[in-house]
Biopython code that builds the backbone (N, CA, C, O; Angstrom):
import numpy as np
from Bio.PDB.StructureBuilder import StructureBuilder

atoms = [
    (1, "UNK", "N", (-0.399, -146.545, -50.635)),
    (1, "UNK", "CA", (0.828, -147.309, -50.683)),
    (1, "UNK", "C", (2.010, -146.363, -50.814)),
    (1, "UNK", "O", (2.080, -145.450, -51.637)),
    (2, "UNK", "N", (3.006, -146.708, -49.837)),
    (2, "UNK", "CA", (4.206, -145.872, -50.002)),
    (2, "UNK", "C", (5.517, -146.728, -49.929)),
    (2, "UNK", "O", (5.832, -147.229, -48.849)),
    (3, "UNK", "N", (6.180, -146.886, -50.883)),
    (3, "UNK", "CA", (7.346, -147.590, -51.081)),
    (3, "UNK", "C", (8.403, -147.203, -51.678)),
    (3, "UNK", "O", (8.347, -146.654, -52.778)),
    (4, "UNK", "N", (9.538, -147.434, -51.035)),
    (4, "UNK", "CA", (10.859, -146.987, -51.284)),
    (4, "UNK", "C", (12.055, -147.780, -50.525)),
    (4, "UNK", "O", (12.377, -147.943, -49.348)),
    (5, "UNK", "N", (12.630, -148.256, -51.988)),
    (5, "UNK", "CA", (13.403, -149.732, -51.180)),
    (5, "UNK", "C", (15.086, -148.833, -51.510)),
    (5, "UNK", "O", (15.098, -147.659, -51.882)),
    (6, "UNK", "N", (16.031, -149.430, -51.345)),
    (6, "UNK", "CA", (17.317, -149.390, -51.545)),
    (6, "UNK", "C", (17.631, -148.459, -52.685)),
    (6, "UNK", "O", (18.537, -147.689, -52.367)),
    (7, "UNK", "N", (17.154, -148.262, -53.985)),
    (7, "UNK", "CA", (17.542, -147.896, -55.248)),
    (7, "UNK", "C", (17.304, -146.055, -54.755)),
    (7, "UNK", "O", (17.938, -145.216, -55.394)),
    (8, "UNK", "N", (16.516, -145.675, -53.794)),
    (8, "UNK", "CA", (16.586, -144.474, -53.301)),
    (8, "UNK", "C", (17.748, -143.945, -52.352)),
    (8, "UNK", "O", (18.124, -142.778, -52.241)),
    (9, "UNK", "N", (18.097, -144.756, -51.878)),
    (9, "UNK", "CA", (19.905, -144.974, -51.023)),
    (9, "UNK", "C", (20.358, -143.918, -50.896)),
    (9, "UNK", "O", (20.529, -143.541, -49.737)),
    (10, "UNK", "N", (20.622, -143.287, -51.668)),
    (10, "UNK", "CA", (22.014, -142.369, -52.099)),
    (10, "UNK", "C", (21.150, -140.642, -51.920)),
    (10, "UNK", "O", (21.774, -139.620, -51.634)),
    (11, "UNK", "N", (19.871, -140.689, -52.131)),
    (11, "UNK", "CA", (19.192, -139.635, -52.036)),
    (11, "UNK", "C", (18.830, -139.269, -50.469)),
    (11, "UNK", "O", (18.276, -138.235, -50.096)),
    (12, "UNK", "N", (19.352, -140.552, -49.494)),
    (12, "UNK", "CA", (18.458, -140.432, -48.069)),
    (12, "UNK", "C", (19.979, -140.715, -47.283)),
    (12, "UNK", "O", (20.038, -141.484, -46.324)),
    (13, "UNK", "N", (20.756, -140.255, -47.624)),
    (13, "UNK", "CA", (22.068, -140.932, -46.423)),
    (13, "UNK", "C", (21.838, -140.851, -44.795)),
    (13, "UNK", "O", (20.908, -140.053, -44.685)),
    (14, "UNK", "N", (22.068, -141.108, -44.007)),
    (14, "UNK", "CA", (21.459, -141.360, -42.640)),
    (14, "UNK", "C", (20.078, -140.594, -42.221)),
    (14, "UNK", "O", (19.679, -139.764, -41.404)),
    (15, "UNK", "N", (19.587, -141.427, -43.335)),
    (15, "UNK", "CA", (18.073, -140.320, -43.013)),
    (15, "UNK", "C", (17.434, -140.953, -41.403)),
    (15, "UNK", "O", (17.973, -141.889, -40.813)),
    (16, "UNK", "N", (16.510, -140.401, -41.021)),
    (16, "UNK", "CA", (15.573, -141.262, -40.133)),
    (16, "UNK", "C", (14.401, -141.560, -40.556)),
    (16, "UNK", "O", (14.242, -141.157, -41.708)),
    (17, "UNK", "N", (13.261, -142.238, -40.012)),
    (17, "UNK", "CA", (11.912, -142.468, -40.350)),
    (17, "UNK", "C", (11.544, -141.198, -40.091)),
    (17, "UNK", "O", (11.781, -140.665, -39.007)),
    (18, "UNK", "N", (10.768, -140.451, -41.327)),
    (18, "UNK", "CA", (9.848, -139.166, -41.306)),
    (18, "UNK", "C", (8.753, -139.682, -40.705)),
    (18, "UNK", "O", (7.914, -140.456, -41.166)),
    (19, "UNK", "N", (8.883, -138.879, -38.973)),
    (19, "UNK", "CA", (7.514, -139.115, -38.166)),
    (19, "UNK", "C", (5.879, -138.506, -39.616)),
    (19, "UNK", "O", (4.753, -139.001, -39.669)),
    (20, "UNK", "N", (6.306, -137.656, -40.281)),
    (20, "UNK", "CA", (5.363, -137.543, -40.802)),
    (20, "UNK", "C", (4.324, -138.287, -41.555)),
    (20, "UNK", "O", (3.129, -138.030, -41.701)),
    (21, "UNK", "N", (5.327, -139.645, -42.172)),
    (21, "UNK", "CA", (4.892, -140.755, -42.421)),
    (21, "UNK", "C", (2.947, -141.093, -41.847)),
    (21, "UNK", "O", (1.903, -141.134, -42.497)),
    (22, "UNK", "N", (3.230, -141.255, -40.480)),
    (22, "UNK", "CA", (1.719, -140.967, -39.434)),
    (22, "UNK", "C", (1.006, -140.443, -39.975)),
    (22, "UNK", "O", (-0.013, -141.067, -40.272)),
    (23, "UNK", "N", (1.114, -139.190, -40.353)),
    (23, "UNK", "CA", (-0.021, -138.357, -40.924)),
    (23, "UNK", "C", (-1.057, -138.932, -41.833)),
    (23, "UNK", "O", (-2.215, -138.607, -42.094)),
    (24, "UNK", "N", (-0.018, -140.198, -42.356)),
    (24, "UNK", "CA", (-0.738, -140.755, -44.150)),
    (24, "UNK", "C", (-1.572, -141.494, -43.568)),
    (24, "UNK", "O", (-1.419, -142.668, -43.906)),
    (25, "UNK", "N", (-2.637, -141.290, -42.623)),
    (25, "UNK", "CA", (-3.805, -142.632, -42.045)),
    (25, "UNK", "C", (-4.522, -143.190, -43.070)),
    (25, "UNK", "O", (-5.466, -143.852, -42.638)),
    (26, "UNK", "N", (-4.424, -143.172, -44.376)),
    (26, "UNK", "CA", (-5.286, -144.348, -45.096)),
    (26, "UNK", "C", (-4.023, -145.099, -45.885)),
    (26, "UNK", "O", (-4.361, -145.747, -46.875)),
    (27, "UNK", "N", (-2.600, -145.081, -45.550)),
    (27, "UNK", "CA", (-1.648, -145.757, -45.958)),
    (27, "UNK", "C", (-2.091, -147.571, -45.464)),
    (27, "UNK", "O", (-2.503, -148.106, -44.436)),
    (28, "UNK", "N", (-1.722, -148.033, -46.847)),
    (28, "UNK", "CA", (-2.453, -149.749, -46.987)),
    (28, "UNK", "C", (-0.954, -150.487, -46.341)),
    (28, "UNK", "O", (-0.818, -151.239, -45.376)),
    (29, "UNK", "N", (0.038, -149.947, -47.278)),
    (29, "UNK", "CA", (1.761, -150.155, -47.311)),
    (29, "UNK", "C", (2.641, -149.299, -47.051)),
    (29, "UNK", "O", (2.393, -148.102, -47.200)),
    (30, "UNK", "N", (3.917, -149.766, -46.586)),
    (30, "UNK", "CA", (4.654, -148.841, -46.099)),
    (30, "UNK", "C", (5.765, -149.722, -45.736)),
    (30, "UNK", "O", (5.908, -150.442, -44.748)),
    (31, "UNK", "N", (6.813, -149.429, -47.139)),
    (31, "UNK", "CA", (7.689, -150.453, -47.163)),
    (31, "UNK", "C", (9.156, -149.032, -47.633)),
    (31, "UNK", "O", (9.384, -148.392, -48.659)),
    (32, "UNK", "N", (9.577, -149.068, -46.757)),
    (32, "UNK", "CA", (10.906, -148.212, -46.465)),
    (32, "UNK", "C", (12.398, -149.575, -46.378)),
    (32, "UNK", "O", (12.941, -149.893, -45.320)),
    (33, "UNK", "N", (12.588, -149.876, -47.098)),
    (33, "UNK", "CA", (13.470, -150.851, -47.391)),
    (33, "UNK", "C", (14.705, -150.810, -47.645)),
    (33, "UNK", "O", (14.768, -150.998, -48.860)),
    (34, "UNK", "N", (15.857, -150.663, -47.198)),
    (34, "UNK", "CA", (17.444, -150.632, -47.185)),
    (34, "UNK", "C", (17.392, -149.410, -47.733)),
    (34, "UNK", "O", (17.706, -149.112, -48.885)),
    (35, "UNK", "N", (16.962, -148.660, -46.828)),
    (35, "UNK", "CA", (17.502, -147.490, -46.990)),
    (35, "UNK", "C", (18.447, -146.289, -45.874)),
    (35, "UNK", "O", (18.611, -145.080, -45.714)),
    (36, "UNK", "N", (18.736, -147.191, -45.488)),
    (36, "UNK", "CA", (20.212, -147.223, -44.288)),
    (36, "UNK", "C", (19.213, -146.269, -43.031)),
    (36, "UNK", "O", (19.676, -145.437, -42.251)),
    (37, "UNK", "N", (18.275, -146.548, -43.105)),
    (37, "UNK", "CA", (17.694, -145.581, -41.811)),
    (37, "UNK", "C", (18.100, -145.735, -40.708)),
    (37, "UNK", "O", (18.573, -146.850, -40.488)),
    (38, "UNK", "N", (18.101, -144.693, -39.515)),
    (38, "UNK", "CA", (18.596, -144.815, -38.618)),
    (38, "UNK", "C", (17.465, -144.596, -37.603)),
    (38, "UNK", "O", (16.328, -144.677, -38.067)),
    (39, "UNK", "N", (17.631, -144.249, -35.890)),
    (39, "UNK", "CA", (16.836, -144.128, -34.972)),
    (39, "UNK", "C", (15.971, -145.266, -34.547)),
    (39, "UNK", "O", (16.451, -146.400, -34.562)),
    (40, "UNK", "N", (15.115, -145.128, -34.285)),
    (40, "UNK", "CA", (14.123, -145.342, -33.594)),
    (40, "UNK", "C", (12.545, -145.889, -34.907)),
    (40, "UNK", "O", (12.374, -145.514, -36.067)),
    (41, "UNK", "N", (11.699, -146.839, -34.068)),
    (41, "UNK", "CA", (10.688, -147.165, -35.112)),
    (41, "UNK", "C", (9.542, -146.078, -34.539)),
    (41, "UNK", "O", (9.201, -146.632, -33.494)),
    (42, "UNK", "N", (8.957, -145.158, -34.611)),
    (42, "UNK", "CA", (8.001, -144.377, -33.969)),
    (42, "UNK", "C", (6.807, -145.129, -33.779)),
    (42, "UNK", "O", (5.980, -145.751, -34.446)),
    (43, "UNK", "N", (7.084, -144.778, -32.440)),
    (43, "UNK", "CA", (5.169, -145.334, -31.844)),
    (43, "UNK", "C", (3.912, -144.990, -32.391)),
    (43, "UNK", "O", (2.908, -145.662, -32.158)),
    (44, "UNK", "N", (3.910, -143.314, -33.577)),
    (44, "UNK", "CA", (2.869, -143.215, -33.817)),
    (44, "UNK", "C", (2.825, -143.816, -35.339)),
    (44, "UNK", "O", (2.400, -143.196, -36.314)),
    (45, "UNK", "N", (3.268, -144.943, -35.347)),
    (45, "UNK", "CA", (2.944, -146.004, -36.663)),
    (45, "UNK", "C", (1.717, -146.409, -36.165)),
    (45, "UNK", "O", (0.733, -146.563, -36.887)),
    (46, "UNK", "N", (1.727, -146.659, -34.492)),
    (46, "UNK", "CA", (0.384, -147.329, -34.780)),
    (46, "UNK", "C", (-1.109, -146.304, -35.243)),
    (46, "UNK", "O", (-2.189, -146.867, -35.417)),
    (47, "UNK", "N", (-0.998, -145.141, -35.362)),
    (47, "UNK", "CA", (-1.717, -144.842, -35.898)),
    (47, "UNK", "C", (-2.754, -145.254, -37.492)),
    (47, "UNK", "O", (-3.908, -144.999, -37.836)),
    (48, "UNK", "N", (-1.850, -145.834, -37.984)),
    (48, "UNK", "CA", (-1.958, -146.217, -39.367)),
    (48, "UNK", "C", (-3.018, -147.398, -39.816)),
    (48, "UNK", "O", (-2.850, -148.371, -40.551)),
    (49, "UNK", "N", (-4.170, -146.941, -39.093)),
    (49, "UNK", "CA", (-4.834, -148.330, -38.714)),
    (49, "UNK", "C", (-5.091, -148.940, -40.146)),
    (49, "UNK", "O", (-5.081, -150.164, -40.018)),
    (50, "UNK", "N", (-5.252, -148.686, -41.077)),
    (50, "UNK", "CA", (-5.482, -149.504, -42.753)),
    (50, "UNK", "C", (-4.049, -150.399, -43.133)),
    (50, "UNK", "O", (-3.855, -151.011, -44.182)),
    (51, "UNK", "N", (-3.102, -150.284, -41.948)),
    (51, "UNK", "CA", (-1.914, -150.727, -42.857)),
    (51, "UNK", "C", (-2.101, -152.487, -42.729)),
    (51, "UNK", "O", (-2.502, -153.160, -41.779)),
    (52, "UNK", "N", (-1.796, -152.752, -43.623)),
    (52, "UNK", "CA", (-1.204, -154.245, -43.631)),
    (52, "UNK", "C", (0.122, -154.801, -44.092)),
    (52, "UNK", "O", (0.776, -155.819, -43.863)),
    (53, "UNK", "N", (0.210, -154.065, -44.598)),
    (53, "UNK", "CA", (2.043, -154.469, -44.717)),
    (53, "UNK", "C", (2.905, -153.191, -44.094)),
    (53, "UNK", "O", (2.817, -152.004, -44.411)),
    (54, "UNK", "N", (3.787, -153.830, -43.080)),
    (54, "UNK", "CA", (4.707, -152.308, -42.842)),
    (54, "UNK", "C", (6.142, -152.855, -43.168)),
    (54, "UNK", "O", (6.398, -153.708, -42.318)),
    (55, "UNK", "N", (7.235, -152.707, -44.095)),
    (55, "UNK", "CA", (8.158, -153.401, -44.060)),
    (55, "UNK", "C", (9.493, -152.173, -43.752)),
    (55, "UNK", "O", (9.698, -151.146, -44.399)),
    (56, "UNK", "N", (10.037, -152.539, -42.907)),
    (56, "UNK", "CA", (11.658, -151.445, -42.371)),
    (56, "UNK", "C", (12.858, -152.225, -42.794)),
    (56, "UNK", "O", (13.963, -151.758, -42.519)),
    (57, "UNK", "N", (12.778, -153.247, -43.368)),
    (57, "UNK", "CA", (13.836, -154.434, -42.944)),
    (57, "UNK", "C", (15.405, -154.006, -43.774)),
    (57, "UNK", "O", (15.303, -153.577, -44.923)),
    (58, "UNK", "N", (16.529, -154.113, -43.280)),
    (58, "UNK", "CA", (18.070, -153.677, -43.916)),
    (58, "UNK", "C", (18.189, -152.725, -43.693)),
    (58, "UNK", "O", (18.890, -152.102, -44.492)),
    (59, "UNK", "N", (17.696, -152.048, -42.658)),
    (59, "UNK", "CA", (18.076, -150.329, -42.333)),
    (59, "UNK", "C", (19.028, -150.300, -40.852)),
    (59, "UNK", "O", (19.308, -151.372, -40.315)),
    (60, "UNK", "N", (19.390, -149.271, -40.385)),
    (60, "UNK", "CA", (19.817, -149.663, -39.389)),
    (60, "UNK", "C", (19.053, -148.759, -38.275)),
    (60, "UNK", "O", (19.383, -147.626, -37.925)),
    (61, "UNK", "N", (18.251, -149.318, -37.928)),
    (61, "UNK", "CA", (17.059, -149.022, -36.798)),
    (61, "UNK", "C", (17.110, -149.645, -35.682)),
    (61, "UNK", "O", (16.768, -150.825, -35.604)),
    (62, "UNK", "N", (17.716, -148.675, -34.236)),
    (62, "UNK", "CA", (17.793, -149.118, -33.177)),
    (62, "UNK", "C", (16.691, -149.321, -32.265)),
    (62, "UNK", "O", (15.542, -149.160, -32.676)),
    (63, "UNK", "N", (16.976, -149.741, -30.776)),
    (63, "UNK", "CA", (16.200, -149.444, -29.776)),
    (63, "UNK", "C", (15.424, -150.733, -29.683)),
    (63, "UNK", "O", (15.804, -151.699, -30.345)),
    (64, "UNK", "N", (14.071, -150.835, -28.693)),
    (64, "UNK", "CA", (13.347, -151.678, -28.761)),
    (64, "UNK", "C", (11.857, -151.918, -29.501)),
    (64, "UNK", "O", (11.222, -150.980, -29.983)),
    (65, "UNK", "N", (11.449, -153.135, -29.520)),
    (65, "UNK", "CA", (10.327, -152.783, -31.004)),
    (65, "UNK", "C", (9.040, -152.171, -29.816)),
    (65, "UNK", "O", (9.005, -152.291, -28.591)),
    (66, "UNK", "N", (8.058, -151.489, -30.776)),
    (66, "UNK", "CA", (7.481, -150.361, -29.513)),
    (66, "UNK", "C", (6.092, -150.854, -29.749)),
    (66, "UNK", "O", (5.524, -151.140, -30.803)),
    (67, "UNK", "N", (5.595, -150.889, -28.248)),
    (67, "UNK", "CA", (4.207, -151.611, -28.170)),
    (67, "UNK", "C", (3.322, -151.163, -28.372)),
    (67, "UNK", "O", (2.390, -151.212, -27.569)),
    (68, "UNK", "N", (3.253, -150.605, -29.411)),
    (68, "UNK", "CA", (2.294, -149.743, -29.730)),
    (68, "UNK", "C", (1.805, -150.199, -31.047)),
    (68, "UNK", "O", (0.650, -149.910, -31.357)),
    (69, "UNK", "N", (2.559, -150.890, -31.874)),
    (69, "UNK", "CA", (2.781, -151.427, -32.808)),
    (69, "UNK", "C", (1.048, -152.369, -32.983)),
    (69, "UNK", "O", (0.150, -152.356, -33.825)),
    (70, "UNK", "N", (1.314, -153.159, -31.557)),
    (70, "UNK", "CA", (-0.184, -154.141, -31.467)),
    (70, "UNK", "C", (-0.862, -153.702, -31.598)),
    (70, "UNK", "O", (-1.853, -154.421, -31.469)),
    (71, "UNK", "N", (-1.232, -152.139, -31.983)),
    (71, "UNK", "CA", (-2.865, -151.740, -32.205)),
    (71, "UNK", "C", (-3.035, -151.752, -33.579)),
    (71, "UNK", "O", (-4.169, -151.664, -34.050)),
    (72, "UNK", "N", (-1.843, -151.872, -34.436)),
    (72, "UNK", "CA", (-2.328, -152.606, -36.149)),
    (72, "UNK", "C", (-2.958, -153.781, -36.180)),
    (72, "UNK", "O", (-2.333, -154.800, -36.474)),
    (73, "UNK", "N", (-4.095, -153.802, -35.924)),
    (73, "UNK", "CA", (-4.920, -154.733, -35.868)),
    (73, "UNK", "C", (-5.303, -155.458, -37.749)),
    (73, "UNK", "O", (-5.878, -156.514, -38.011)),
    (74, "UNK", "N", (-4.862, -154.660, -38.513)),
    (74, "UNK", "CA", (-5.122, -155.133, -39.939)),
    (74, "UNK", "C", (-3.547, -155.475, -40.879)),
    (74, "UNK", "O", (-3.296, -155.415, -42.082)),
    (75, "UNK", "N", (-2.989, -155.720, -40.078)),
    (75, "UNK", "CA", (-1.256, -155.943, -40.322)),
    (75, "UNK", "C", (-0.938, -157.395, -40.583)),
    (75, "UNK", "O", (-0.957, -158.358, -39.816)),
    (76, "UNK", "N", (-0.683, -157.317, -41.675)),
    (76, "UNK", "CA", (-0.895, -158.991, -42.242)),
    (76, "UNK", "C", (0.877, -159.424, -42.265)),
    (76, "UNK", "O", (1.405, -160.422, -41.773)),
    (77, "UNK", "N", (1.422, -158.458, -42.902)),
    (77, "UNK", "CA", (2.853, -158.445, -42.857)),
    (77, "UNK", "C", (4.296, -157.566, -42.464)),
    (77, "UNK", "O", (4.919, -156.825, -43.224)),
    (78, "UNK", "N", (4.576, -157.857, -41.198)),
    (78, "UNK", "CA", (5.541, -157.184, -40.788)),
    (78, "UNK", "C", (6.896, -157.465, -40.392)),
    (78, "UNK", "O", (7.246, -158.113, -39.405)),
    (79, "UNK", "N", (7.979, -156.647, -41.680)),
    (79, "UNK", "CA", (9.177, -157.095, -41.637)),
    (79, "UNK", "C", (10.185, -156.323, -40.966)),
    (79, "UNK", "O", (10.189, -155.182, -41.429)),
    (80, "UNK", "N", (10.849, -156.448, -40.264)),
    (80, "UNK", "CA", (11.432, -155.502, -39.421)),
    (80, "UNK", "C", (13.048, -155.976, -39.515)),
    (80, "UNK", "O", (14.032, -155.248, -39.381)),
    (81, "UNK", "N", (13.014, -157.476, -39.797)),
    (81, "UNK", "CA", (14.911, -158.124, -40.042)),
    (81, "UNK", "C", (15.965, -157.085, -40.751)),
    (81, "UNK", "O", (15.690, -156.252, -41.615)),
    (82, "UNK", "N", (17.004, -157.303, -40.268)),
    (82, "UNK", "CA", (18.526, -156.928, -40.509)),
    (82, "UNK", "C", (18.162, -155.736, -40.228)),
    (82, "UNK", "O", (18.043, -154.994, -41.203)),
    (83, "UNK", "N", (17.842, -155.098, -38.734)),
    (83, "UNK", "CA", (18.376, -153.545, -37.841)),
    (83, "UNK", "C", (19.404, -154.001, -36.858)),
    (83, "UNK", "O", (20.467, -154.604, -37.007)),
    (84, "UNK", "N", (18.946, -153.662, -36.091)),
    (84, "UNK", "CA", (20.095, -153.547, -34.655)),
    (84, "UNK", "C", (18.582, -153.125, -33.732)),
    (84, "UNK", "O", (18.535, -151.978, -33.287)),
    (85, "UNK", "N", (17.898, -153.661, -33.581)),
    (85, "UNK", "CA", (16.732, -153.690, -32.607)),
    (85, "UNK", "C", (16.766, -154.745, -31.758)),
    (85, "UNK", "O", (16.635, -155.888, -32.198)),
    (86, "UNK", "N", (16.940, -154.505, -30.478)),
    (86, "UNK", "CA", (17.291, -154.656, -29.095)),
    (86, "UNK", "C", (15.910, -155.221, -28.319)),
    (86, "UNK", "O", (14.842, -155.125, -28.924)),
    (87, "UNK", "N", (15.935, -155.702, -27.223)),
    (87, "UNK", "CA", (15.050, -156.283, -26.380)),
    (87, "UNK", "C", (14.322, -157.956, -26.873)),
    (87, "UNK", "O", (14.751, -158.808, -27.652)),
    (88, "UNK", "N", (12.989, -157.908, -25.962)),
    (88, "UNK", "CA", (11.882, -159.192, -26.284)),
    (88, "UNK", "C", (10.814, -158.435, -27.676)),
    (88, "UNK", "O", (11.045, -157.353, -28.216)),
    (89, "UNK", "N", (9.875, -159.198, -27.934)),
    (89, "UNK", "CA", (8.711, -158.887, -28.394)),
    (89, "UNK", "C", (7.907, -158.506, -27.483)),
    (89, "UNK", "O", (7.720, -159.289, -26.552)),
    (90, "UNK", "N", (7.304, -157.391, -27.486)),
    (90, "UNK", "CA", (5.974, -156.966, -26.504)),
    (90, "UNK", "C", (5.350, -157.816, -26.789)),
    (90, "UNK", "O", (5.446, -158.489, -27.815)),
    (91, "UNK", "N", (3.989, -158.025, -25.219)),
    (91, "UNK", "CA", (3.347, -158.849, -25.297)),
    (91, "UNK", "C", (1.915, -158.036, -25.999)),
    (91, "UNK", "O", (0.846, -158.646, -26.011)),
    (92, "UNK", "N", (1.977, -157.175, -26.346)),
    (92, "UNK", "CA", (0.729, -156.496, -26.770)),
    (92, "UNK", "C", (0.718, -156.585, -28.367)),
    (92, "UNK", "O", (-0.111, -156.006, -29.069)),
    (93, "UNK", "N", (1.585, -157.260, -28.764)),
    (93, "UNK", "CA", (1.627, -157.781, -30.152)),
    (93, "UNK", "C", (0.648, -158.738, -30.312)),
    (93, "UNK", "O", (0.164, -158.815, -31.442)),
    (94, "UNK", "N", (0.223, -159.509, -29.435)),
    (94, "UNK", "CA", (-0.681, -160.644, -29.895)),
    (94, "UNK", "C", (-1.805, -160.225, -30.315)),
    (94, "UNK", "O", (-2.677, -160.818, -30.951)),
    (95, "UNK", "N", (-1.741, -158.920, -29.842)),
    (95, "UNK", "CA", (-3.860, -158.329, -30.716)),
    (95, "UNK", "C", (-3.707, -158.122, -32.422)),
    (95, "UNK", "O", (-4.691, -157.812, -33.095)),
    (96, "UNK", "N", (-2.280, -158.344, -33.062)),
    (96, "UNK", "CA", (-2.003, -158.385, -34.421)),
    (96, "UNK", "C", (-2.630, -159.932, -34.815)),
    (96, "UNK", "O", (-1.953, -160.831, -35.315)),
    (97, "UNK", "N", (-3.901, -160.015, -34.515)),
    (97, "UNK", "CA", (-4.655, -161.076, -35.189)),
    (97, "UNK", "C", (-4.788, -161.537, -36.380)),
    (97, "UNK", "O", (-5.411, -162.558, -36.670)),
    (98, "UNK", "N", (-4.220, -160.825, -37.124)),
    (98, "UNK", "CA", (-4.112, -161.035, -38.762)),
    (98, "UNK", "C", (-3.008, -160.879, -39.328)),
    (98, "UNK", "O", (-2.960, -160.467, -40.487)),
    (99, "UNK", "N", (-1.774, -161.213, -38.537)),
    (99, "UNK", "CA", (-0.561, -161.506, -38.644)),
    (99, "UNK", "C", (0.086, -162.569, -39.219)),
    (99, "UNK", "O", (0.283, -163.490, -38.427)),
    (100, "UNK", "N", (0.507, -162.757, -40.408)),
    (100, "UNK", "CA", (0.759, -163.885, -40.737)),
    (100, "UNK", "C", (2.377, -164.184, -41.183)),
    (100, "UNK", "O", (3.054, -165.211, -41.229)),
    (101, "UNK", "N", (2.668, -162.600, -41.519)),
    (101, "UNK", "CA", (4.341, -163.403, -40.940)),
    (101, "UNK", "C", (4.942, -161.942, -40.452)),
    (101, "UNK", "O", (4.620, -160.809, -40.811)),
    (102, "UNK", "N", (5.750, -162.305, -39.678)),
    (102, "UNK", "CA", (6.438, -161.618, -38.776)),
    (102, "UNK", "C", (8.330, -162.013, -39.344)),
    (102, "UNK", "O", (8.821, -163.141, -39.321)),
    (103, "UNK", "N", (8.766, -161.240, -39.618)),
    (103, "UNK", "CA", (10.173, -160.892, -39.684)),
    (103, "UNK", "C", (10.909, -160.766, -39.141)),
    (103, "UNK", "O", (11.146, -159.611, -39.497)),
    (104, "UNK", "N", (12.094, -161.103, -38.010)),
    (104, "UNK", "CA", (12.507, -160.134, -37.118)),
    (104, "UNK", "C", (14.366, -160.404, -37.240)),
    (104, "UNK", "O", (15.331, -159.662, -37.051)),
    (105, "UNK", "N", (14.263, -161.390, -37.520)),
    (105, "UNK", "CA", (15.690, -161.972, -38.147)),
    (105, "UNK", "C", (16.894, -160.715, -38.294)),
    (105, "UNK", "O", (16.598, -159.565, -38.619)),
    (106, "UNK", "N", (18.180, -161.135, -38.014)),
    (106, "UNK", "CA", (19.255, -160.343, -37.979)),
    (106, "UNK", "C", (19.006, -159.091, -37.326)),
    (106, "UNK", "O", (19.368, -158.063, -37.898)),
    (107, "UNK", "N", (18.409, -159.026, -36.146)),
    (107, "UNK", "CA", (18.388, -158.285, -34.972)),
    (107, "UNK", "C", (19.418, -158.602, -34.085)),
    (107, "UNK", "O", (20.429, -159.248, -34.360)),
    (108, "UNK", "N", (18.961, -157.873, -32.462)),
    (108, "UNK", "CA", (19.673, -158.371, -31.364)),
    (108, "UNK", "C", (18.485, -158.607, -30.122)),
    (108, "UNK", "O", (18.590, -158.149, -28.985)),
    (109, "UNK", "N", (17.600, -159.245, -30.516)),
    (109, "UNK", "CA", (16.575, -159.289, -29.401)),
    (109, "UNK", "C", (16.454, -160.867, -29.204)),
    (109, "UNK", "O", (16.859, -161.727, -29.986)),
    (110, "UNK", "N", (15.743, -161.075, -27.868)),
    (110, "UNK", "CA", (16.302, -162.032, -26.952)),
    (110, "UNK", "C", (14.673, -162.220, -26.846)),
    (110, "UNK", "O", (13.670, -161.687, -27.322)),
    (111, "UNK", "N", (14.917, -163.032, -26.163)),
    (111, "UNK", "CA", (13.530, -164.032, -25.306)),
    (111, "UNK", "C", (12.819, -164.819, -25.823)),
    (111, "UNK", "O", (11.959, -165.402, -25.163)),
]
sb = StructureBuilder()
sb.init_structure("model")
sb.init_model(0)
sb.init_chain("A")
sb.init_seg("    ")
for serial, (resi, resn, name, xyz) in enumerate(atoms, 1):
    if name == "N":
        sb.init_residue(resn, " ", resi, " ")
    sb.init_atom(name, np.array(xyz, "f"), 0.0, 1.0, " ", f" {name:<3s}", serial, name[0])
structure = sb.get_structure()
């Protein structure tokens, strides 16, 4: 479990998501929470196959959400609301079979 919500703020000013994050493959959680992040969500999250909760949500994380994401096949909860993330939902999200809530609120994505 790795968590770090808002109260870390001031220590991370326009940080980005540490691709290194990936590395942690027996990470359960991974809740990076208003912590003004910027860029991009990295594709090699889906590496993280144990995760079930991934939460990004109040950061400001662009671009489109990346289909790569659908190979968290053990991802029960994923919050991604209040970025600036652009586009549809991939359709390769539906193999998140154990998805039970999805977040996506105060974005800019369509379809």
């Amino acid at each position: 479990t790795l968590i770090f919500d808002s109260s870390f703020q001031s220590s991370l000013p326009n940080a980005v998501l540490p691709a290194g994050v990936c590395n942690v493959t027996t990470l359960s959680t991974l809740t990076l929470a208003g912590l003004s992040l910027e860029g991009t969500i990295p594709s090699c999250l889906a590496s993280l196959q144990h995760l079930e909760l991934l939460s990004l949500e109040r950061n400001s994380l662009t671009s489109t959400l990346p289909t790569e994401l659908g190979l968290l096949s053990k991802v029960v909860y994923l919050t991604l609301y209040a970025n600036s993330l652009e586009g549809s939902l991939p359709s390769e999200w539906v193999a998140m079979t154990n998805l039970v809530e999805l977040s996506l609120g105060g974005n800019k994505l369509t379809g």
